[in-house]
C-alpha positions as CSV (number, residue, x, y, z in Angstrom):
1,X,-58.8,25.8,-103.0
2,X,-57.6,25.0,-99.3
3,X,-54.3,22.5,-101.2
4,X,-53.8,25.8,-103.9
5,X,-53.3,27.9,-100.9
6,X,-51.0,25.5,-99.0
7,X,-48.9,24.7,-102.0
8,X,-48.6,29.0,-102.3
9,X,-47.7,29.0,-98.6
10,X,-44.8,26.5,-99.0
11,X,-43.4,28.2,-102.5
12,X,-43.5,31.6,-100.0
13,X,-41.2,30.2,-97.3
14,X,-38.1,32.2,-96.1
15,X,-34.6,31.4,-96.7
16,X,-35.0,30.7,-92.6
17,X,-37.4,28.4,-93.0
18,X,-36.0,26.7,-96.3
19,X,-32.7,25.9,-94.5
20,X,-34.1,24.6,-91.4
21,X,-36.0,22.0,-93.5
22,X,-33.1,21.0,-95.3
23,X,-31.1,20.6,-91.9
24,X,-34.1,18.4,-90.2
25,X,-33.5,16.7,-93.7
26,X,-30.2,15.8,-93.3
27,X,-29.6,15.4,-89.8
28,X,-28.5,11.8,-90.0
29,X,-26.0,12.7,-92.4
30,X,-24.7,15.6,-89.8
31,X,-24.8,12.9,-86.5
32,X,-22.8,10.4,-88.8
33,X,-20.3,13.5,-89.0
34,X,-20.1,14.4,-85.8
35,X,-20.1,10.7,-84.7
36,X,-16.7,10.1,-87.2
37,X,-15.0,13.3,-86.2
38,X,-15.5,12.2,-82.4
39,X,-13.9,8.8,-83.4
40,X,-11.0,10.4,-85.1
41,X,-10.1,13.2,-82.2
42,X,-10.1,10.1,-79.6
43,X,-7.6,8.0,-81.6
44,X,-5.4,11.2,-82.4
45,X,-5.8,11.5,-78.5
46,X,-5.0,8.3,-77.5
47,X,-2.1,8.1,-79.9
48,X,-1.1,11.4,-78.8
49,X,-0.4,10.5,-74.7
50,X,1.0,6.9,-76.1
51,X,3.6,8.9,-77.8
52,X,4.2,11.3,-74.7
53,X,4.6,8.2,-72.2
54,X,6.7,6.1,-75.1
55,X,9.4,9.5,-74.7
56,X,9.1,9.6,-70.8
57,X,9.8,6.1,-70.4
58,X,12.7,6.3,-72.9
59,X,14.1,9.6,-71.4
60,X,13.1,8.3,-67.6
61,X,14.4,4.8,-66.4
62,X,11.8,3.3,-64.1
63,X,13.1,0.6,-62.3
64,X,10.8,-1.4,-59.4
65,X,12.0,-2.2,-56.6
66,X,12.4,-6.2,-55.5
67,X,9.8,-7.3,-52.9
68,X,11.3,-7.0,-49.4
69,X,12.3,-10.7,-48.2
70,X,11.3,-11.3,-44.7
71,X,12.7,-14.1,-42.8
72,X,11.7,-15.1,-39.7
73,X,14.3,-16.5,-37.0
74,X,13.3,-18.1,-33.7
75,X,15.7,-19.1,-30.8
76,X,16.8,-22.8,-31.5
77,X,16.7,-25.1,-28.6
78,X,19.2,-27.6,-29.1
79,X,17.9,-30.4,-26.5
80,X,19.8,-33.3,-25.8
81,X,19.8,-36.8,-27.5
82,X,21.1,-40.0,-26.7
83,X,21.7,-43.3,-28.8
84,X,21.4,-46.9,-26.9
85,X,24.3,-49.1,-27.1
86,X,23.5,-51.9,-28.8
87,X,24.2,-54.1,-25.6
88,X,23.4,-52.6,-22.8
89,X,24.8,-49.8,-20.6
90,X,24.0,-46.4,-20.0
91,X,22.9,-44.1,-23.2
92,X,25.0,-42.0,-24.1
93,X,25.1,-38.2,-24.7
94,X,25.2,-36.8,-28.6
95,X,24.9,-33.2,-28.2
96,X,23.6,-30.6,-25.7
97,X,23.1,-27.0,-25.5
98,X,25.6,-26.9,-22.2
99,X,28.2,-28.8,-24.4
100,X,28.1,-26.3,-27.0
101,X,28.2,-23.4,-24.8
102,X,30.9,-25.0,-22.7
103,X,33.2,-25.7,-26.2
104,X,32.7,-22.1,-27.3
105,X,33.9,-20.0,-24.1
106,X,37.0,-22.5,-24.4
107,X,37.6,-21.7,-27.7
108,X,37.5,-17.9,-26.7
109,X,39.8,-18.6,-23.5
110,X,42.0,-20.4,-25.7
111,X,42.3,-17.8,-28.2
112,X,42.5,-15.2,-25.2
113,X,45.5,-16.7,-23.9
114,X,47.1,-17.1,-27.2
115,X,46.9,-13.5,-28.2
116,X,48.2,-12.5,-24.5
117,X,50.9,-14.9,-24.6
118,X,52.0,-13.5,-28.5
119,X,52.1,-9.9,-26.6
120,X,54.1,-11.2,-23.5
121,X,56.8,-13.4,-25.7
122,X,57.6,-11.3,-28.5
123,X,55.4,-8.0,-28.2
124,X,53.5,-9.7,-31.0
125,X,56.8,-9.9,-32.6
126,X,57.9,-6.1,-32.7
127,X,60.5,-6.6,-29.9
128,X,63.7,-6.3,-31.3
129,X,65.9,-8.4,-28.9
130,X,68.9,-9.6,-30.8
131,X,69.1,-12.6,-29.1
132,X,65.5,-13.8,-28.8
133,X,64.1,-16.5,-30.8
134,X,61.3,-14.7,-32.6
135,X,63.7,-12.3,-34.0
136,X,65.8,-14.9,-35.3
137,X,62.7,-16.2,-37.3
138,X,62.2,-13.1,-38.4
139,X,65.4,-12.9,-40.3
140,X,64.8,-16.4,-42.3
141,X,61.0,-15.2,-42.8
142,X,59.6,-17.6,-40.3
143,X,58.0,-16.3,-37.1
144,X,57.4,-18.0,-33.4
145,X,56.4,-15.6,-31.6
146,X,54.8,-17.7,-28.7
147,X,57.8,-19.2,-27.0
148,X,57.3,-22.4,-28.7
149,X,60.7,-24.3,-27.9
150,X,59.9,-28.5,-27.8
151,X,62.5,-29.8,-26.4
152,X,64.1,-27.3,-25.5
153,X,65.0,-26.2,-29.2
154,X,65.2,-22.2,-29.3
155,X,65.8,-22.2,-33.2
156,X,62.2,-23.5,-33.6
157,X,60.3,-21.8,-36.3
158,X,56.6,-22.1,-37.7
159,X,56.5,-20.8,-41.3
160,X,53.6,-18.5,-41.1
161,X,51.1,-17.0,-37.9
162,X,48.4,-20.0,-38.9
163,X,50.6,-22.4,-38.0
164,X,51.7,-21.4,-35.1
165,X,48.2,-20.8,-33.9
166,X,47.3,-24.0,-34.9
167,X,50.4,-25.2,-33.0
168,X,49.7,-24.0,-30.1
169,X,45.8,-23.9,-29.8
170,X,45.8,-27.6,-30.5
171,X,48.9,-28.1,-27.7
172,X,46.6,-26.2,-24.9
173,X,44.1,-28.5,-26.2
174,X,45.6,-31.6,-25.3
175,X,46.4,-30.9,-22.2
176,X,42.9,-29.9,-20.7
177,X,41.8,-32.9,-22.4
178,X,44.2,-34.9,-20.4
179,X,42.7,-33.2,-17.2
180,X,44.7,-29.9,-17.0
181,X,43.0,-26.8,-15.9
182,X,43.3,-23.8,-18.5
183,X,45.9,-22.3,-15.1
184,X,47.5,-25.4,-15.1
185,X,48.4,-25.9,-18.9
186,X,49.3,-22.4,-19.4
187,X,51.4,-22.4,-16.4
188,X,53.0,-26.0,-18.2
189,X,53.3,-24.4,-21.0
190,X,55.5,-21.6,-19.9
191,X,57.7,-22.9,-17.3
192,X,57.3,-27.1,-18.0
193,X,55.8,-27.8,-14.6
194,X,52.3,-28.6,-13.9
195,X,51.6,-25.9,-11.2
196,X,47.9,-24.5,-10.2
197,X,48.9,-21.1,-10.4
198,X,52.0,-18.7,-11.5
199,X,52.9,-15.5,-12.8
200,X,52.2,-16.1,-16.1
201,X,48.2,-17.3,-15.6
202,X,48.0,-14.3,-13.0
203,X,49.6,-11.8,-15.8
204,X,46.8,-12.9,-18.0
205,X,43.8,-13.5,-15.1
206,X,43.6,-16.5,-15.1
């Protein structure tokens, strides 16, 4: 009686009910749905912003900077070295810090005095006396423009500024090697005596 009357019940269900059972039936199959679908929208996704950034890139062109090189530079003492004879005597000097600084401000008197005496010769050769040396080099596309004359020769030419620089750098050279005071050799130079002081040294300040 009691499994009659169950069996009636179930035949009576609504459509409400009926449905519902089915569903609860077949839920795995409706999670395996949703699980694909879910699958599906993150790969269209994914392919989706890989196309976007693929354009940017190809539209935009990145470019990264170089990493900054940093060097670091200390002040240098040069100290001084000697060598030892190999028999006896005092050792002598190789370099030092006060050489080095004493052979560069000599270079930049020498050059000092060079350019000065270019400007008091020849007006760095735009003076246009007829008669003066410079402009005769000039006209054979030579230059001296120093009042260079050895031996007393005022047709002397240099073929070209570098040599005449050369020329005359390494003749101031010579003589305050020999002993000559920078006044002294210009002063040499100019008038062919060996004199502590003239016009020309005072003209530059000497």
């Amino acid at each position: 009686m009691n499994n009659l009357l169950i069996k009636q019940l179930e035949q009576n269900k609504t459509p409400v009910q009926k449905l519902a059972k089915r569903l609860k039936k077949n839920a795995w199959k409706f999670k395996l749905a949703a699980i694909l679908t879910g699958f599906i929208l993150a790969l269209a996704l994914s392919w989706y912003l890989f196309k976007g950034i693929t354009a940017w890139y190809e539209e935009h062109k990145v470019t990264f900077p170089k990493p900054i090189e940093v060097t670091l530079k200390f002040p240098i003492k040069i100290e001084e070295r000697y060598y030892l004879p190999v028999k006896g005597g005092k050792a002598s000097k190789i370099v030092s810090s006060e050489d080095i600084l004493i052979s560069q401000e000599k270079e930049r008197t020498i050059e000092r005095v060079y350019q000065y005496t270019r400007f008091l010769e020849s007006r760095f050769g735009f003076d246009k006396t007829f008669e003066a040396t410079h402009t005769y080099c000039q006209s054979i596309n030579k230059q001296n423009e120093i009042g260079y004359f050895p031996n007393g020769n005022r047709k002397f030419c240099f073929k070209d500024e570098a040599e005449q620089k050369l020329t005359f750098t390494r003749w101031l050279t010579k003589r305050i090697n020999e002993g000559y005071t920078m006044r002294e050799a210009l002063c040499y130079f100019v008038t062919g005596t060996r004199q502590p002081q003239c016009k020309r040294s005072m003209e530059i300040g000497l």
